[in-house]
RONUDREN-197154 format. One record per residue (C-alpha): residue number from 1; chain; x, y, z. Coordinates in steps of 0.001 Angstrom, whole numbers, padded with zeros to 6 digits. Example, Ala and Ser with C-alpha at 12.3 -4.5 7.8 and 13.67 -1.06 7.14 Angstrom:
BEGIN
{pt 1, 'A', {012300, -004500, 007800}}
{pt 2, 'A', {013670, -001060, 007140}}
This chain:
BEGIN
{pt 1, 'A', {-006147, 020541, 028514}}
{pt 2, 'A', {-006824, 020560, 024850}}
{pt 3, 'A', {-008768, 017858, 023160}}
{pt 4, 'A', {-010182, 017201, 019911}}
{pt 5, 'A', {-014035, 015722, 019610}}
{pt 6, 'A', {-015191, 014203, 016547}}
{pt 7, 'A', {-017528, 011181, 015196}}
{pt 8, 'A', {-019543, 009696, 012280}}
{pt 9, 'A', {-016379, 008384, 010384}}
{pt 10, 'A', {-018601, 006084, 008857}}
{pt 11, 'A', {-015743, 004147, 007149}}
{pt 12, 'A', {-016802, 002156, 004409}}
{pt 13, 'A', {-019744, 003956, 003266}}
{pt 14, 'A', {-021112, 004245, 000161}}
{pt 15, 'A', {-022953, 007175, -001807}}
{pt 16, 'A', {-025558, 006678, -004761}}
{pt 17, 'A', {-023265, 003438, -005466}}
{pt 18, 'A', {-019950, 005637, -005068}}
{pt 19, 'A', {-017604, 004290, -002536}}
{pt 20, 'A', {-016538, 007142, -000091}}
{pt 21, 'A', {-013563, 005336, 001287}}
{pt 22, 'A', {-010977, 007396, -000647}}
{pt 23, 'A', {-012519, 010368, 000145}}
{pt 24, 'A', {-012297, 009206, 004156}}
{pt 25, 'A', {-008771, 008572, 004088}}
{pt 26, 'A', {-007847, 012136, 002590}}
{pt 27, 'A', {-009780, 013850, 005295}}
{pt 28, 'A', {-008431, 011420, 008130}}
{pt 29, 'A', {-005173, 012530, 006687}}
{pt 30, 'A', {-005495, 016221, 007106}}
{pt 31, 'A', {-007025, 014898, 010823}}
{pt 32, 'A', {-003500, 013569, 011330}}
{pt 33, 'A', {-001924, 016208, 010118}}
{pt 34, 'A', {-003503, 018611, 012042}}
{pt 35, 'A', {-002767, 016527, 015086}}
{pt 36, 'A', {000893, 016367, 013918}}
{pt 37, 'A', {001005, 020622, 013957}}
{pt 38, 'A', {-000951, 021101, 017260}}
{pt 39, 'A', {-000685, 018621, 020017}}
{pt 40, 'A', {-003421, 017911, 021878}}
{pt 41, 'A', {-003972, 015242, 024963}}
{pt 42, 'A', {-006702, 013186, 023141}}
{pt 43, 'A', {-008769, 012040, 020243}}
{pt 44, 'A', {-012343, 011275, 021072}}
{pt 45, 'A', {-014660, 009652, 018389}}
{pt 46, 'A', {-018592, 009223, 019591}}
{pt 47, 'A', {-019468, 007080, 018309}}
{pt 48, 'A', {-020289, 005847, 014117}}
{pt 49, 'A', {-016527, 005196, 013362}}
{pt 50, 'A', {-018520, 002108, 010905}}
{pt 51, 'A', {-021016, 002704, 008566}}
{pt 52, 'A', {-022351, -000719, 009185}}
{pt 53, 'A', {-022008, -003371, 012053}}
{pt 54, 'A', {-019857, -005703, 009776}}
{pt 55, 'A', {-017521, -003497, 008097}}
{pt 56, 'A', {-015573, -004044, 004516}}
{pt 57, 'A', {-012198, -005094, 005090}}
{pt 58, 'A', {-011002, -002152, 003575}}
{pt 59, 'A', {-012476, 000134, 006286}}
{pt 60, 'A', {-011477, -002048, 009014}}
{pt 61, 'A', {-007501, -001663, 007531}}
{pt 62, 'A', {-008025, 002187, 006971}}
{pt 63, 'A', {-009082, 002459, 010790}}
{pt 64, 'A', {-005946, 000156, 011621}}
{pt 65, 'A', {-003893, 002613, 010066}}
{pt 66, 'A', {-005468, 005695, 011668}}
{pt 67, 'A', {-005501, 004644, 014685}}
{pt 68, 'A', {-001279, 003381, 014471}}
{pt 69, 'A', {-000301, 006629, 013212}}
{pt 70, 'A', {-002271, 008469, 016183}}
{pt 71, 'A', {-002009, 006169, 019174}}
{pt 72, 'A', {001963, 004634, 017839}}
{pt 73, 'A', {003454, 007676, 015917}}
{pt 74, 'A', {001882, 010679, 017683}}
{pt 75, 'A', {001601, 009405, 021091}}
{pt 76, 'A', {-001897, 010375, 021241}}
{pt 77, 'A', {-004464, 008405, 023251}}
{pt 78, 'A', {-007373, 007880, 021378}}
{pt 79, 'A', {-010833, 007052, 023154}}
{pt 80, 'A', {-013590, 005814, 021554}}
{pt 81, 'A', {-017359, 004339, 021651}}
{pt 82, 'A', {-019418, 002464, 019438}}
{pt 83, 'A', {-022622, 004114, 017637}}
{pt 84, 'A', {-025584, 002853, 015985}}
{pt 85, 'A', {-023972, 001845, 012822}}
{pt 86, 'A', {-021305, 000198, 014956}}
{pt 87, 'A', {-021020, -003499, 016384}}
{pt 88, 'A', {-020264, -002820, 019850}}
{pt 89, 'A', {-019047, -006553, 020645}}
{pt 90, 'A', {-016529, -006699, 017276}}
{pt 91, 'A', {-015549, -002901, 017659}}
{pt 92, 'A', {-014565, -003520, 021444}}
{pt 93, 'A', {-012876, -006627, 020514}}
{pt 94, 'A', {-009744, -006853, 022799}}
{pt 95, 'A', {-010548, -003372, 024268}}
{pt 96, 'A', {-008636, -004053, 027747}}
{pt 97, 'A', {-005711, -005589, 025503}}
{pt 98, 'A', {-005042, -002402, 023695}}
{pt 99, 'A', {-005483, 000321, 026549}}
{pt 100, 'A', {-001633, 000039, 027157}}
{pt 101, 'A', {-001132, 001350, 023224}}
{pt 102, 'A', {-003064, 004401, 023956}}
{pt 103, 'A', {-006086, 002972, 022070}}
{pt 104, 'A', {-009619, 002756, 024408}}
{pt 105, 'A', {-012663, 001492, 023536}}
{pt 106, 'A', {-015623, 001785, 025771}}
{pt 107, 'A', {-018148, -001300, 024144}}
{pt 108, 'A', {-019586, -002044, 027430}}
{pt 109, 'A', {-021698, -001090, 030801}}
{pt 110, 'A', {-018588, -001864, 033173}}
{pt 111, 'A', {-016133, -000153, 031216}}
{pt 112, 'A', {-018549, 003063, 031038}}
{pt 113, 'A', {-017989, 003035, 035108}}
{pt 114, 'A', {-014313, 002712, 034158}}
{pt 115, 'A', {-013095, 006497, 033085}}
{pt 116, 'A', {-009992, 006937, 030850}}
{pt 117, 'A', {-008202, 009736, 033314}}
{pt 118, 'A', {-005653, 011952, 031636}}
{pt 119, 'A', {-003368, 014562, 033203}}
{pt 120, 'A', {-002758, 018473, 032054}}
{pt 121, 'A', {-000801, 020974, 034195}}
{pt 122, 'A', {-004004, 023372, 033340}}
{pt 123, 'A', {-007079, 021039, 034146}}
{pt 124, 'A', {-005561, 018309, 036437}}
{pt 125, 'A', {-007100, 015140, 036117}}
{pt 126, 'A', {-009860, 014489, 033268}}
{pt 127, 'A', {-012133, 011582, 033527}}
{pt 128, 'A', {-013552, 010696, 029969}}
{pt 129, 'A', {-016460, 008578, 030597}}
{pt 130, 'A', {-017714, 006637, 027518}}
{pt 131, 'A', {-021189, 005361, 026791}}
{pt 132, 'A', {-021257, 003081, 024573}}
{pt 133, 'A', {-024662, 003269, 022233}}
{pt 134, 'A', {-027527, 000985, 023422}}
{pt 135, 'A', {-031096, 000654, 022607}}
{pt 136, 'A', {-033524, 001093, 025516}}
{pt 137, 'A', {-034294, -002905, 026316}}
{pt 138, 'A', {-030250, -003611, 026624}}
{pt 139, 'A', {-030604, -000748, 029129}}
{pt 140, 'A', {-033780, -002347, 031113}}
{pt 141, 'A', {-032669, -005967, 030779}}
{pt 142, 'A', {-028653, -004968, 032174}}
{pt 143, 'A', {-030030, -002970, 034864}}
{pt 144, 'A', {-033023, -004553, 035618}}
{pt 145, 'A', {-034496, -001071, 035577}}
{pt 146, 'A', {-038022, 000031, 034005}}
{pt 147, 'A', {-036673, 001366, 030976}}
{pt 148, 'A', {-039018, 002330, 027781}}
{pt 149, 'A', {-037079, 005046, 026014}}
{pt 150, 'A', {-033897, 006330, 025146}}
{pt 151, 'A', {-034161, 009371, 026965}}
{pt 152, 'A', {-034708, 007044, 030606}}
{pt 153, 'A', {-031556, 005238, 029513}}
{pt 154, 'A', {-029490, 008030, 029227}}
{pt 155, 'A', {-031034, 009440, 033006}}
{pt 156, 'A', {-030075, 006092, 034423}}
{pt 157, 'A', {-026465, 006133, 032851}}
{pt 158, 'A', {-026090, 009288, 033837}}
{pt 159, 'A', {-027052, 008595, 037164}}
{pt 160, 'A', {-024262, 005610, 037139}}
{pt 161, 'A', {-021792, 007425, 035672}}
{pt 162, 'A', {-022188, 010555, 038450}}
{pt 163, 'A', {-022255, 008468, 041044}}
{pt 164, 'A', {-018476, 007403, 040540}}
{pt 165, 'A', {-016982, 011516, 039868}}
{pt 166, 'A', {-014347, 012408, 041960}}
{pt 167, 'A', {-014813, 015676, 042967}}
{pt 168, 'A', {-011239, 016600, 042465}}
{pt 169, 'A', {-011292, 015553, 038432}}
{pt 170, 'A', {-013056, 017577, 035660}}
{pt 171, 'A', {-016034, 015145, 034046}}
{pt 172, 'A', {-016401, 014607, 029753}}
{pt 173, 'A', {-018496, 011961, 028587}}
{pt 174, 'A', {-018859, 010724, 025483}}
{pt 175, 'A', {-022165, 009470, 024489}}
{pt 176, 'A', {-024251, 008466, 020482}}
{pt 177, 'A', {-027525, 010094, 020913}}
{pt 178, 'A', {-030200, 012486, 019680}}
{pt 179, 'A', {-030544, 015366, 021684}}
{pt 180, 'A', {-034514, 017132, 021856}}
{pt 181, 'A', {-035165, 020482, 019626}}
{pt 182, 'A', {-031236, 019043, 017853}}
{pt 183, 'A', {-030989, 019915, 013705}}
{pt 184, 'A', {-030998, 016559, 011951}}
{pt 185, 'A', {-029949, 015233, 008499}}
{pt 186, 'A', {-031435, 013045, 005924}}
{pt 187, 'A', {-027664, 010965, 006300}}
{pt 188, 'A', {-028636, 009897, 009669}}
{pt 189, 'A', {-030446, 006201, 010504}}
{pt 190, 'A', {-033377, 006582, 013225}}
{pt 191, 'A', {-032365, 005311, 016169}}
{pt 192, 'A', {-036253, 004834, 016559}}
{pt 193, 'A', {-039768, 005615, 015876}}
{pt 194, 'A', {-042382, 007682, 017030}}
{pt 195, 'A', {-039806, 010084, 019077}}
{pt 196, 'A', {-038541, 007540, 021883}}
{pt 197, 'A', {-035256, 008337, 020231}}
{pt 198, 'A', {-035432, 012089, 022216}}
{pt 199, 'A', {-032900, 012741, 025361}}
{pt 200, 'A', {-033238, 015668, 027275}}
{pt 201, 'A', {-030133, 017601, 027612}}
{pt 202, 'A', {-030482, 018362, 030928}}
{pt 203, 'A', {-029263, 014626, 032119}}
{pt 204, 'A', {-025798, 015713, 030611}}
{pt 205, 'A', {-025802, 019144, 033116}}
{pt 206, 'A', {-023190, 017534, 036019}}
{pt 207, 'A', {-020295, 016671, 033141}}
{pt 208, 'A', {-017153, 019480, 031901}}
{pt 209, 'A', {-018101, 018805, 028326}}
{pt 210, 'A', {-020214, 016393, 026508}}
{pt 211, 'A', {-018601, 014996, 022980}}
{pt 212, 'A', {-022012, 014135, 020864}}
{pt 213, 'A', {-021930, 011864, 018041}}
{pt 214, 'A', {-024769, 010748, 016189}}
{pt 215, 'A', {-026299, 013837, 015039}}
{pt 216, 'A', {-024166, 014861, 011383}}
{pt 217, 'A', {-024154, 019341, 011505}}
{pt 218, 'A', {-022221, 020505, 014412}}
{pt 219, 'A', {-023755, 022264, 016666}}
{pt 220, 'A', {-024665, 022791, 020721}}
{pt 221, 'A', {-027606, 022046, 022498}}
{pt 222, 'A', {-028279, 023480, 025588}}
{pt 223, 'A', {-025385, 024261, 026817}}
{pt 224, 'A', {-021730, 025349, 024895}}
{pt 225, 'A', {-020308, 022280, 026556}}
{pt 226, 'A', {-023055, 019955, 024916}}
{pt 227, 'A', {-022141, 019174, 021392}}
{pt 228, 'A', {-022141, 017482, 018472}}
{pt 229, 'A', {-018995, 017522, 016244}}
{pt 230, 'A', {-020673, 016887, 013074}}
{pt 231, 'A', {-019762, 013852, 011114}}
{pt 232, 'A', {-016341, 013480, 009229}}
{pt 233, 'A', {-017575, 014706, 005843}}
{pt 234, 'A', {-020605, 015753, 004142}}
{pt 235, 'A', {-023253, 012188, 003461}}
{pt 236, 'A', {-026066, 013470, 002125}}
{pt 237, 'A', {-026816, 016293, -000539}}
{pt 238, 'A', {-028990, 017715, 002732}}
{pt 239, 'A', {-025292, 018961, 004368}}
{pt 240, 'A', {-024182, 020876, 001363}}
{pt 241, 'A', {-024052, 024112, 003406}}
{pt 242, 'A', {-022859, 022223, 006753}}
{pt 243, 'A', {-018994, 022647, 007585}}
{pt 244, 'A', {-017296, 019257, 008474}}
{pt 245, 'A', {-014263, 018504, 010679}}
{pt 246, 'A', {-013473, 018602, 014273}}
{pt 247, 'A', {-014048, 020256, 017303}}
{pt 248, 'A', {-010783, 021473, 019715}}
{pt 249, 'A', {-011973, 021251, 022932}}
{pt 250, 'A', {-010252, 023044, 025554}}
{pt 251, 'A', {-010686, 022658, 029460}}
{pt 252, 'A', {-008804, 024097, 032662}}
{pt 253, 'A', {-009227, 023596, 036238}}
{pt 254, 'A', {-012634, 025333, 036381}}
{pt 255, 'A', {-013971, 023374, 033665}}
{pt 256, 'A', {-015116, 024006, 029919}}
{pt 257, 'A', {-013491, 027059, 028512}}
{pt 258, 'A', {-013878, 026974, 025083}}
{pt 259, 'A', {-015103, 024725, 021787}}
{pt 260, 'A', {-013342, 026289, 018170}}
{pt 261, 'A', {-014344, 024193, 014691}}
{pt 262, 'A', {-011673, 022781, 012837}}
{pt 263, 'A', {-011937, 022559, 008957}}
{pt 264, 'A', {-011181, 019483, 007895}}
{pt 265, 'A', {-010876, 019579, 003416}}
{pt 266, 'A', {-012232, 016820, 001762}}
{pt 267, 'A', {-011660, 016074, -002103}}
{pt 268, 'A', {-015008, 015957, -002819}}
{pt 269, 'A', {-017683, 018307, -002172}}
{pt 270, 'A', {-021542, 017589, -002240}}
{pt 271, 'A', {-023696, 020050, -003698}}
{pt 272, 'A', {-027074, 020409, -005579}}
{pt 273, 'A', {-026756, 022611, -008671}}
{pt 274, 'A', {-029918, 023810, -010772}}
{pt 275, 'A', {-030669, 024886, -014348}}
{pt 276, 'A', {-031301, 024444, -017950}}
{pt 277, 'A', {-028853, 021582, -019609}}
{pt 278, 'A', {-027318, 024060, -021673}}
{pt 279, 'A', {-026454, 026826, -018832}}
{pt 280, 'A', {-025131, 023644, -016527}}
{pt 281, 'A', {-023043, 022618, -019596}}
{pt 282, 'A', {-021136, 026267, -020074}}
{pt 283, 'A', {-020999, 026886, -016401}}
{pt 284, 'A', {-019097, 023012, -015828}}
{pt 285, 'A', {-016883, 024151, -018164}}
{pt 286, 'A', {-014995, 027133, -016137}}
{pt 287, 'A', {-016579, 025279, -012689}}
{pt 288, 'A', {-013108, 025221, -010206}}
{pt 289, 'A', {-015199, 022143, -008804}}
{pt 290, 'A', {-016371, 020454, -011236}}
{pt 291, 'A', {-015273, 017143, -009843}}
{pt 292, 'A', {-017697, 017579, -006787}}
{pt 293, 'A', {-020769, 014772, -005951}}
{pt 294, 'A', {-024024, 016575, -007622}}
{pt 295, 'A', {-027313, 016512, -007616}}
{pt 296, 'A', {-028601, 018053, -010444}}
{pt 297, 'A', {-032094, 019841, -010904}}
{pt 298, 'A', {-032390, 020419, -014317}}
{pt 299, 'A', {-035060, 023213, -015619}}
{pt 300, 'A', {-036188, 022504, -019155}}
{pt 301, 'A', {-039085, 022124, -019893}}
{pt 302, 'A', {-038736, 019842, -023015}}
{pt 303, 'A', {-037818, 016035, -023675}}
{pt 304, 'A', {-033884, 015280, -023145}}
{pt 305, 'A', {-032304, 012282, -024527}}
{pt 306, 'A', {-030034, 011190, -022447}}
{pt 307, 'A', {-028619, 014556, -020158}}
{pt 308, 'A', {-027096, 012175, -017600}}
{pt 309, 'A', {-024342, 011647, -020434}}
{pt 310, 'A', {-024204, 015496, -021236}}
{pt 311, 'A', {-023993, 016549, -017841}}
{pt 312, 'A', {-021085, 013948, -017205}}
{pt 313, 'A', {-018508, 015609, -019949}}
{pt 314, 'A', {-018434, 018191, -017615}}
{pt 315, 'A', {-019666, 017191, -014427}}
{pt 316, 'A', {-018119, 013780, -014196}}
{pt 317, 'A', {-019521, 013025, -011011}}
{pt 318, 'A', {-023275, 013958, -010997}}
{pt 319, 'A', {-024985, 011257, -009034}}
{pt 320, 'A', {-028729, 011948, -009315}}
{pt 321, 'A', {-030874, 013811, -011849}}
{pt 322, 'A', {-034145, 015501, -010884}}
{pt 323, 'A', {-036009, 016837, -013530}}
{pt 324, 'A', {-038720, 019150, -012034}}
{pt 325, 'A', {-038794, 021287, -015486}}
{pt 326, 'A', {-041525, 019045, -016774}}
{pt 327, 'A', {-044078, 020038, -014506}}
{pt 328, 'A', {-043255, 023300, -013308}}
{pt 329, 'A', {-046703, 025322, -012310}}
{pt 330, 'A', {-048968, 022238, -012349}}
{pt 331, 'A', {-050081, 018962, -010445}}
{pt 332, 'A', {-049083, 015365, -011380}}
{pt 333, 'A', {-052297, 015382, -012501}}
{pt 334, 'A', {-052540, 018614, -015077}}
{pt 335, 'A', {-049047, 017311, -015770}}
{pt 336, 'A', {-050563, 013801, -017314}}
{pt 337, 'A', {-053272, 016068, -018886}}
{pt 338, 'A', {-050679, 018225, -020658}}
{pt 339, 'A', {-048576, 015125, -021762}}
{pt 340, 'A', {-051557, 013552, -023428}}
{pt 341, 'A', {-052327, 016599, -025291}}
{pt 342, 'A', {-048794, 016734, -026261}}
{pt 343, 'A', {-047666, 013380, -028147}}
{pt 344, 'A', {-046390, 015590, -031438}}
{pt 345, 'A', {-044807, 018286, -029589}}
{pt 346, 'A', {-042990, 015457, -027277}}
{pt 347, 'A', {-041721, 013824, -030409}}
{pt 348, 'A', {-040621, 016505, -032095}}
{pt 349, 'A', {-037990, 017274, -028699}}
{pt 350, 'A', {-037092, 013800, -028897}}
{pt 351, 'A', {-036322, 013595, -032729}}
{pt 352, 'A', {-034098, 016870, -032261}}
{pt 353, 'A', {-031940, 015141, -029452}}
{pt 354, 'A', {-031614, 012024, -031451}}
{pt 355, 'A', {-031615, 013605, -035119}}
{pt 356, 'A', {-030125, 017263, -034211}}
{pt 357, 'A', {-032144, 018309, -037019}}
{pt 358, 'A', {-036081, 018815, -037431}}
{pt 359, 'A', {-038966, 016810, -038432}}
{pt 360, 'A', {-039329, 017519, -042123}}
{pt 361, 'A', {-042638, 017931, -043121}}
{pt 362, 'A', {-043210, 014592, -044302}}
{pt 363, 'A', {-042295, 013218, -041468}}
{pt 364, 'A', {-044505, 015248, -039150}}
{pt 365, 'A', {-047015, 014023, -041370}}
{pt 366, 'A', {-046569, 010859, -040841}}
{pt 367, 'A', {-046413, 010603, -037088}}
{pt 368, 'A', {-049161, 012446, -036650}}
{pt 369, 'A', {-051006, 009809, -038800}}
{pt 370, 'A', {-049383, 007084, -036188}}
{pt 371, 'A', {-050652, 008864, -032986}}
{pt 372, 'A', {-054292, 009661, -034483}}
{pt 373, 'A', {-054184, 006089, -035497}}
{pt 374, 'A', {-053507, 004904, -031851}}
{pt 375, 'A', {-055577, 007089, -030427}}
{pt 376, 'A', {-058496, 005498, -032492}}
{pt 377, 'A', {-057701, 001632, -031312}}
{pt 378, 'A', {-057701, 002604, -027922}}
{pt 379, 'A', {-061326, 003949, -028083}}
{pt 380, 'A', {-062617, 001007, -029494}}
């Protein structure tokens, strides 16, 4: 049985004040392409599919889409749990309804017990359990269980979920979690504080494969059958290096046999690119990608007026300017020193970027009459 693992959609999220939804449907689209040109038995999303609880309409009609094309055009069960980000009660809305359509949503504790079982003539029977996200105290107050952390909750819904395995099926569950010793990203929303958020792998040992979501660079944990697919595309300028898409999961009657990464392109990268204003300039010029998200570090040393706009002819979508130039080699507080000391040689940089010519000597003249003449009223 082939499958394909993924999470972290996070439809309807927005970048530095850039909506990503366009860039999300593109990526989906090569998903359902892909799914058009190899076949597999399932789609299984851990968890995220939201980037907030109460989603813009717009992300709610892109999922409707998805999830027609998959479930309606491709014949493709899809099976899917709510994550963090997620509203478990509006995302599971109608859940039983739509199992018949191929669509299921685990939202709850007594559909977790509930497996979605799917049939291959190389694995048999599959049993994808789903657990839906939940903090610790909906754990302790459902089960009436002593529950402080997330790690417990996971050992007691594991327990719950082994406890129903027929021997005769091969086990995957889905579950939204943070694994101990797992990489992490600066994209990803706590899930809690002080490290209560930590589950031990080792609950997850008695399942096929474990589908991960939560966590945004793929990666295993543990075990090759633990893992996280990585989120849909790159949401922080921390994932730069990461590769996004998929994971095709493939089991047989023994179990797990084998996880493969499956690009998934994206219109947009995200990148972080560093230099003076001048190099950047020339080099987003001949740049292939030159329409990627940046973060740009600029390296001069001197007063700019206004590089956001200069880096934008070129580089129309920089989203954040850093500008650690101005105190390379010294503390914020030698930094201030060398800025006081500095009023003429500041001004000068300015009146080039505003003037693109020189003070003229008269000029110079007369601002350094205006700073010494400052610098007197402020000692008296």
């Amino acid at each position: 049985m082939k499958f394909l693992h993924t999470s972290d959609w996070h439809l309807g999220r927005q970048f530095h004040n850039v909506s990503l939804l366009e860039d999300q449907r593109a990526v989906l689209d090569h998903l359902i392409q892909y799914l058009t040109e190899n076949p597999v038995h399932a789609l299984v999303v851990a968890g995220d599919i939201y980037d907030r609880s109460v989603p813009p309409t717009m992300a709610i009609e892109l999922l409707d889409q998805v999830v027609s094309r998959i479930c309606h055009e491709l014949d493709t069960p899809v099976i899917m749990i709510p994550g963090n980000h997620d509203g478990a009660k509006r995302l599971g809305f109608a859940a039983r309804q739509m199992k018949g359509s191929g669509l299921h949503i685990i939202s709850d504790f007594d559909q977790m017990l509930e497996p979605v079982v799917l049939r291959s003539d190389e694995a048999g029977e599959v049993a994808f359990y789903g657990m839906p996200y939940n903090d610790p105290e909906l754990v302790r107050y459902h089960y009436q269980q002593p529950v402080a952390t997330h790690d417990e909750a996971h050992q007691l819904l594991c327990q719950r979920i082994t406890e129903q395995f027929d021997a005769s099926q091969r086990h995957v569950l889905i579950s939204h979690c943070f694994v101990d010793g797992a990489m992490e990203s600066e994209s990803e929303r706590p899930l809690s504080i002080g490290g209560s958020d930590r589950v031990d792998h080792q609950h997850f040992l008695p399942f096929d494969y474990v589908a991960l979501g939560h966590l945004h660079q793929p990666q295993m944990k543990g075990e090759e059958f633990i893992r996280y697919s990585g989120s849909l595309m790159k949401y922080s300028f921390s994932e730069q290096h990461q590769k996004k898409g998929v994971t095709l999961v493939e089991l047989n009657q023994d179990g797990f046999v084998s996880a493969q990464h499956i690009d998934l392109p994206c219109p947009h990268g995200m990148r972080i690119v560093e230099g003076e204003l001048e190099q950047l300039i020339e080099q987003g010029k001949t740049d292939p990608n030159n329409h990627d998200y940046l973060l740009v570090r600029l390296q001069d040393k001197h007063a700019i007026l206004d590089p956001m706009e200069k880096l934008r002819k070129v580089y129309p979508n920089v989203l954040h300017l850093e500008k650690p130039g101005m105190l390379i080699g010294v503390d914020q507080e030698m930094g201030r020193a060398r800025l006081a000391r500095g009023e003429m040689d500041m001004f000068r940089d300015f009146f080039l970027e505003a003037k693109q010519s020189p003070l003229s000597s008269e000029q110079e003249q007369v601002m350094s009459d205006v700073i010494q003449s400052i610098k007197q009223a402020e000692q008296h």
